[in-house]
C-alpha positions as CSV (number, residue, x, y, z in Angstrom):
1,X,0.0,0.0,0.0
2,X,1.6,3.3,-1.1
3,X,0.6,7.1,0.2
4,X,1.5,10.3,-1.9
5,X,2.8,12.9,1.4
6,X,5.1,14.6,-0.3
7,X,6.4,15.3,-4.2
8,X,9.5,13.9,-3.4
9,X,7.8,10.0,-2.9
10,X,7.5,9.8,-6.6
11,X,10.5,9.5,-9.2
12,X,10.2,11.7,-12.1
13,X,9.7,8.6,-14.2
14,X,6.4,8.1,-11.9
15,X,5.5,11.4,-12.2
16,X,6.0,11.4,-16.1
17,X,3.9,8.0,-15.9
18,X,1.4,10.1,-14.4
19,X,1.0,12.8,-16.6
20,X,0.6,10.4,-19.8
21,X,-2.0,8.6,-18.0
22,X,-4.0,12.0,-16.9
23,X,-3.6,12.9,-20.8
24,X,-4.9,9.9,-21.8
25,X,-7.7,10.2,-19.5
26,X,-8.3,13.8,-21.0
27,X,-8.4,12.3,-24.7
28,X,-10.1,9.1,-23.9
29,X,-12.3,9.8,-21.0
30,X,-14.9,6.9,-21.8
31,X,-12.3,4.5,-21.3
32,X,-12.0,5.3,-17.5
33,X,-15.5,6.0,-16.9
34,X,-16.1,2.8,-14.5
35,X,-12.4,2.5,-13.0
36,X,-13.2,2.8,-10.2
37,X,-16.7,1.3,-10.2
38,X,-17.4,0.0,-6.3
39,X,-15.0,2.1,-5.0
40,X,-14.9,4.9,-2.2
41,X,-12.7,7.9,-1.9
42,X,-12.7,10.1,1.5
43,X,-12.5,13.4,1.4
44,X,-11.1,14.8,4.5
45,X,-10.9,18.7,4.8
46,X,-9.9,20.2,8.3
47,X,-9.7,23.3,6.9
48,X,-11.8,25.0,3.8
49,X,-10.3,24.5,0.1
50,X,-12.7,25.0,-3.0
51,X,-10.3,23.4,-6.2
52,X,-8.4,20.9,-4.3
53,X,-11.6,19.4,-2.4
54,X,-14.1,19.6,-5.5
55,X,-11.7,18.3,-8.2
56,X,-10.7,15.2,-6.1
57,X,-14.5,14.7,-5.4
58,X,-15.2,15.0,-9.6
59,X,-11.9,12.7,-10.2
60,X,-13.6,9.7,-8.5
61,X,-17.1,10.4,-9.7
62,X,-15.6,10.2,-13.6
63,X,-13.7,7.7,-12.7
64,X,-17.0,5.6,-11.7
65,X,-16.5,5.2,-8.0
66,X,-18.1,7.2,-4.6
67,X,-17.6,9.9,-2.5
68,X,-17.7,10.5,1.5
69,X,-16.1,12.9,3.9
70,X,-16.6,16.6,5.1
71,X,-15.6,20.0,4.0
72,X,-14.6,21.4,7.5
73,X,-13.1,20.2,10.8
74,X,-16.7,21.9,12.7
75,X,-18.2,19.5,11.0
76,X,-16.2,16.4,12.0
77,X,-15.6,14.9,15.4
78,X,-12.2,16.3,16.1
79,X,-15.0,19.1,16.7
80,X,-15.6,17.4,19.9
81,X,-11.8,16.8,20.4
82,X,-11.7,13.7,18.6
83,X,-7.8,12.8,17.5
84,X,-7.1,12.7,13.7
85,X,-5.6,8.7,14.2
86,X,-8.5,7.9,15.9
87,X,-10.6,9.3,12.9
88,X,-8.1,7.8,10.2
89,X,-8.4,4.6,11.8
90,X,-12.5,4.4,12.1
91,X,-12.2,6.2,8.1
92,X,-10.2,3.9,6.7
93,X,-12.8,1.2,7.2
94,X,-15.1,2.9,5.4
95,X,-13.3,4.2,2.6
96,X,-11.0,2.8,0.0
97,X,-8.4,5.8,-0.4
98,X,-8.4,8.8,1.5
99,X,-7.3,12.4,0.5
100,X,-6.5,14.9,3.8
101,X,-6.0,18.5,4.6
102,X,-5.2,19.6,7.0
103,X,-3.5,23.1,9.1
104,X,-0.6,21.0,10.9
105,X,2.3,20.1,9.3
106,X,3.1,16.5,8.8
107,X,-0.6,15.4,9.7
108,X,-1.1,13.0,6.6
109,X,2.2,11.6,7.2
110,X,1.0,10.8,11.0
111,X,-1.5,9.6,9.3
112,X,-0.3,6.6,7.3
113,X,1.0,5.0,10.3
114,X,-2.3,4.2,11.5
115,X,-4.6,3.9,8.0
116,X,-5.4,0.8,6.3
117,X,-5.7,2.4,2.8
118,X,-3.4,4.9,1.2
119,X,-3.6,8.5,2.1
120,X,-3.0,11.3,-0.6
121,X,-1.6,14.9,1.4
122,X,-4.1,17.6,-0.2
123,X,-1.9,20.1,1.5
124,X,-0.7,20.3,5.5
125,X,0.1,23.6,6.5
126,X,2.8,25.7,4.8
127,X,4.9,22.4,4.1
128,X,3.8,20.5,0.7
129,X,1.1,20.0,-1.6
130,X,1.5,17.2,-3.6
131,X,-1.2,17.1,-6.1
132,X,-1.3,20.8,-6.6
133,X,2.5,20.3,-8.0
134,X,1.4,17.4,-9.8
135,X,-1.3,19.8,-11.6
136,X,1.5,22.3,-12.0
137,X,3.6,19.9,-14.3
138,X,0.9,18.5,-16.2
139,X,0.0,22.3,-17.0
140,X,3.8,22.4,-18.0
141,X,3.5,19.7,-19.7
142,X,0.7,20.8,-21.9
143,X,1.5,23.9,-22.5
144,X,5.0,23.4,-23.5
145,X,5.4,19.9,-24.6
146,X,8.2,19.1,-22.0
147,X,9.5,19.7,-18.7
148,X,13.2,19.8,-19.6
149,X,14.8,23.1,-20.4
150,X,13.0,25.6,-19.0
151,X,13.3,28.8,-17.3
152,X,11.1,29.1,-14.5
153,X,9.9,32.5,-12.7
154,X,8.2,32.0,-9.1
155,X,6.8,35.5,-7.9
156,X,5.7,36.9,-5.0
157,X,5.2,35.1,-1.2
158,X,8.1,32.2,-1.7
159,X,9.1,32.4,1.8
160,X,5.9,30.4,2.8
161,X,4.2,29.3,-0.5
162,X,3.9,25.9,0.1
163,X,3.2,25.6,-3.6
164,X,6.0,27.1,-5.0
165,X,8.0,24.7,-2.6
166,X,6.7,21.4,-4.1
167,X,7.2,22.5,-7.5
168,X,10.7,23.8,-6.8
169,X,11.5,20.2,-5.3
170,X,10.0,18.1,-8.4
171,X,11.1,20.6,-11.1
172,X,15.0,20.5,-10.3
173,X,14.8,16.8,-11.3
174,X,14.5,17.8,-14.5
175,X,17.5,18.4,-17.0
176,X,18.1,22.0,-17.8
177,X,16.1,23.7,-15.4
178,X,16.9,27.6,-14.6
179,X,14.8,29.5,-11.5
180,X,14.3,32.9,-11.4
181,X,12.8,34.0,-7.6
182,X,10.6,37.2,-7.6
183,X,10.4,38.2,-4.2
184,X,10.7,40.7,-1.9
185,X,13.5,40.6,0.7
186,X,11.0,39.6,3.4
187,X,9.7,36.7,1.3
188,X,12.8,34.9,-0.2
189,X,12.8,31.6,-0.5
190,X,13.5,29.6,3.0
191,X,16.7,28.8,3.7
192,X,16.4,24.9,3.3
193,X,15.3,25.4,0.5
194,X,18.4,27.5,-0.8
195,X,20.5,24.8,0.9
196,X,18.5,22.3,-1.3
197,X,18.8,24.1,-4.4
198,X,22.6,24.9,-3.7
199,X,23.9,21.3,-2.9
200,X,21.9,19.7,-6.2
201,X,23.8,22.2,-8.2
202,X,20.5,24.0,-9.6
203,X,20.8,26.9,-11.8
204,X,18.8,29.8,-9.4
205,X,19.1,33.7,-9.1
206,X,16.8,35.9,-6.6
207,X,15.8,39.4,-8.0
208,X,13.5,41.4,-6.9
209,X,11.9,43.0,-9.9
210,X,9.5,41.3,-12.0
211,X,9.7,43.9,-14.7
212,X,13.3,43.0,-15.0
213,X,13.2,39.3,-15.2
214,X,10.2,38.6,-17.1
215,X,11.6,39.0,-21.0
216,X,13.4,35.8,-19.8
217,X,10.8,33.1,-18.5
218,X,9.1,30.1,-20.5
219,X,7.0,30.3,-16.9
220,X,6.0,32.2,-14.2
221,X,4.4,31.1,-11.6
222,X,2.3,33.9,-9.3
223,X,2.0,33.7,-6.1
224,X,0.1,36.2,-3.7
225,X,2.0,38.9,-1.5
226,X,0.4,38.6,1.6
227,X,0.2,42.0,3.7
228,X,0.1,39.6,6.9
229,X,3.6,39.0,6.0
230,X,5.3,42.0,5.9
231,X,7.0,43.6,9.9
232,X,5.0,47.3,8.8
233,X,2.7,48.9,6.5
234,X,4.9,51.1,5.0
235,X,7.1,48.0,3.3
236,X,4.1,45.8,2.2
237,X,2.5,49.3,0.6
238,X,6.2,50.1,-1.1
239,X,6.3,46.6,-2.8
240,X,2.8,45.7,-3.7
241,X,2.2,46.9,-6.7
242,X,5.5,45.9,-7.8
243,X,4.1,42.0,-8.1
244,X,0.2,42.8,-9.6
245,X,0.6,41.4,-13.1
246,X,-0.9,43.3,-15.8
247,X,-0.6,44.4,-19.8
248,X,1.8,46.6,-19.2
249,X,4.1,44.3,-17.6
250,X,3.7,41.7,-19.9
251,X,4.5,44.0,-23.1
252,X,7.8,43.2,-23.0
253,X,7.5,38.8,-22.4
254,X,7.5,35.8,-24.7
255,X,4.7,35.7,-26.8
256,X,4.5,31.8,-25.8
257,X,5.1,32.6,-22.1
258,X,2.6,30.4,-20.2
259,X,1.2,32.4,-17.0
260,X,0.4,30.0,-14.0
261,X,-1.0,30.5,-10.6
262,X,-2.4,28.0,-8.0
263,X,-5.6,30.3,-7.1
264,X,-7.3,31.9,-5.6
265,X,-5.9,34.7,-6.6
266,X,-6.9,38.4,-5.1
267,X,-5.4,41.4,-6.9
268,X,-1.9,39.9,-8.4
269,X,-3.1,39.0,-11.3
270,X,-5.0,41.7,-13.4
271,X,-8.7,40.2,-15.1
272,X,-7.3,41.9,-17.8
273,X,-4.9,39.2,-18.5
274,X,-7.6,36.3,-18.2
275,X,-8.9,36.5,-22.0
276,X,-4.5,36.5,-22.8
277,X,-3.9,33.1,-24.6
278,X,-0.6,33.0,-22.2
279,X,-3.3,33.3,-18.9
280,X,-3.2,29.3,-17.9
281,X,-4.3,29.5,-14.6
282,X,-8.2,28.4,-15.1
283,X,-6.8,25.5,-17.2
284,X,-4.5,24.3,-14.5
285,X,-7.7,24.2,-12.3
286,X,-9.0,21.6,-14.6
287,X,-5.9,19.7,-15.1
288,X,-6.3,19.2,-11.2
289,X,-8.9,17.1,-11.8
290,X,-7.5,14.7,-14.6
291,X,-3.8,14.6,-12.9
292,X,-6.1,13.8,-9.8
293,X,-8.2,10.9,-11.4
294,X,-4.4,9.2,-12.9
295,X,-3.2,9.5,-9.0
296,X,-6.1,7.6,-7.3
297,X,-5.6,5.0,-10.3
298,X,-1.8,4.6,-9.5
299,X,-2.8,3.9,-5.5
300,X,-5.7,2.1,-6.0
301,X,-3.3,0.0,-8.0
302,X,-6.3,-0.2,-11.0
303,X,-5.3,-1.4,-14.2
C-alpha cells in the first residue's frame, strides 16, 4: 500500500507516468469511466479548500466510484476533540483511499501510520502540496510539450508558499532547469530550500523586480504577497504593486510565455490578462482534476 505525502515520494519517471495517464484520461475519457466502479474515496478537509476538495470529489465520480467525507473540521468529530488517528483509523474502514488536509504540518504523514488504505496529502500547513505540484507539471506539460529546459519564474510570497516549494523540489529533477525567484527581501525563499537548491547544483538567481526578469521566462508562476507577512505597512504598501501582473508588464515577455498560478488569486493577477492566450491558470484548475483521477488509479493499483 503506497501514500502520496510529499512530491518527493515519486520519481520523475512516476510522475511522467502520471502525466501520460491523466492525458490519456483527458483524450479518452470513456475509457476510465467505471475505474473505479465499487470504489470509495474520503474526502477529509480540516480546513476549507474549494479546487483541491471539488476536483478530487469529480476525479472519483468520472472515474465511476463514490464519495464521503466533510468540508470542514466543525463538521467532523475532532470538533468534539476527537484525535485525527482515531478518525483515520474508524475512516479507513469505510473508505477505500483517503485524501486529507489539514493546518498542521506533517498530519497526513502521522497519518499513514495508523490507516489501512493509502492517504494522498491535499496540502498540510505551509509544508507541501503534492497534487497541486502534480497539476503544476501537467499544465507544463501541456502547454510546452516538455519539462526539460525551462526557465522558470516563481513570484511573489516564496518564503511560505507551500506551492512554489513542491514544484521547486519536483522541477530540479528535471535536465536543464533555470529559476528565477521574484520576491521581496522579506519573502525569499526559505533557507532549506536554498540549501537544497545549492547542494543539487540547480541553476537559481533571486531578484526582486519582475519587470526586470520577465523578458526571460518560458513560466512564471504567481504567487500572492500577503500584507500579513510583511513587519509594517509602509514595506508591504512600497512593494505591492511591484508584483500585480498586468498588460503593461507583460508587453515586454515571450509571446509563448505560459502564466500559472495556484488560485485563488486576489489582486496579483489583473482580469485583464484572463482573456490572454498566455493566462493558464483556469486550465491548471481543470488539469487538477485529470492529474487527480491518474493518481487515485496509480494507488488504488487499477489497471
Amino acid at each position: 500500500m503506497r501514500s502520496l505525502i510529499d512530491i518527493v515520494n515519486l520519481s520523475t519517471q512516476e510522475i511522467d507516468e502520471l502525466i501520460a495517464v491523466a492525458q490519456d484520461i483527458m483524450a479518452n475519457p470513456s475509457k476510465y469511466a467505471e475505474k473505479c466502479r465499487g470504489k470509495k474515496l474520503a474526502t477529509l478537509f480540516f480546513e476549507p479548500s474549494t479546487r483541491t476538495r471539488l476536483s478530487f470529489e469529480a476525479a472519483m465520480y468520472e472515474l465511476g466510484g463514490n464519495v464521503l467525507g466533510f468540508s470542514e473540521a466543525s463538521s467532523s468529530s475532532s470538533a468534539k476533540g476527537e484525535s485525527v488517528s482515531d478518525t483515520i483509523r474508524v475512516v479507513s474502514g469505510y473508505a477505500d483511499i483517503i485524501a486529507m488536509r489539514h493546518p498542521k504540518e506533517g498530519a497526513p504523514l502521522a497519518a499513514t501510520f495508523v490507516s489501512n488504505v493509502p492517504i494522498i496529502n491535499a496540502g498540510d500547513g505551509g509544508h507541501n502540496h503534492p497534487t497541486q505540484t502534480l497539476t503544476d507539471l501537467l499544465t507544463i506539460k501541456k502547454e510546452k510539450g516538455t519539462l526539460d529546459n525551462l526557465t522558470i519564474g516563481c513570484c511573489g510570497d516564496l518564503k511560505f508558499g507551500r506551492t512554489v516549494h513542491s514544484l521547486v523540489k519536483a522541477l530540479q529533477r528535471y535536465q536543464g532547469i533555470k529559476f528565477v525567484f521574484i520576491s521581496p527581501e522579506e519573502l525569499r525563499i526559505p533557507d532549506y530550500l536554498r540549501y537544497e537548491l545549492q547542494k543539487a547544483g540547480a541553476d537559481f538567481v533571486e531578484v526582486q523586480k519582475l519587470d526586470e526578469a520577465i523578458p526571460q521566462l518560458d513560466i512564471l508562476y504567481m504567487t500572492r504577497v500577503q500584507r500579513e507577512r510583511f513587519f509594517n505597512e509602509a514595506d508591504y504598501i512600497r512593494l505591492k504593486d511591484t508584483y500585480i501582473l498586468d498588460s503593461e508588464k507583460l508587453q515586454n515577455a515571450k509571446s509563448d510565455l505560459s502564466i500559472l498560478h495556484p488560485l485563488p488569486r486576489v489582486n496579483e493577477i489583473s482580469t485583464e490578462i484572463d482573456n490572454d492566450p498566455r493566462a493558464c491558470y483556469f486550465r491548471q484548475a481543470l488539469y487538477g482534476k485529470y492529474i487527480r483521477m491518474a493518481l487515485i488509479l496509480k494507488l488504488l493499483e487499477v489497471e
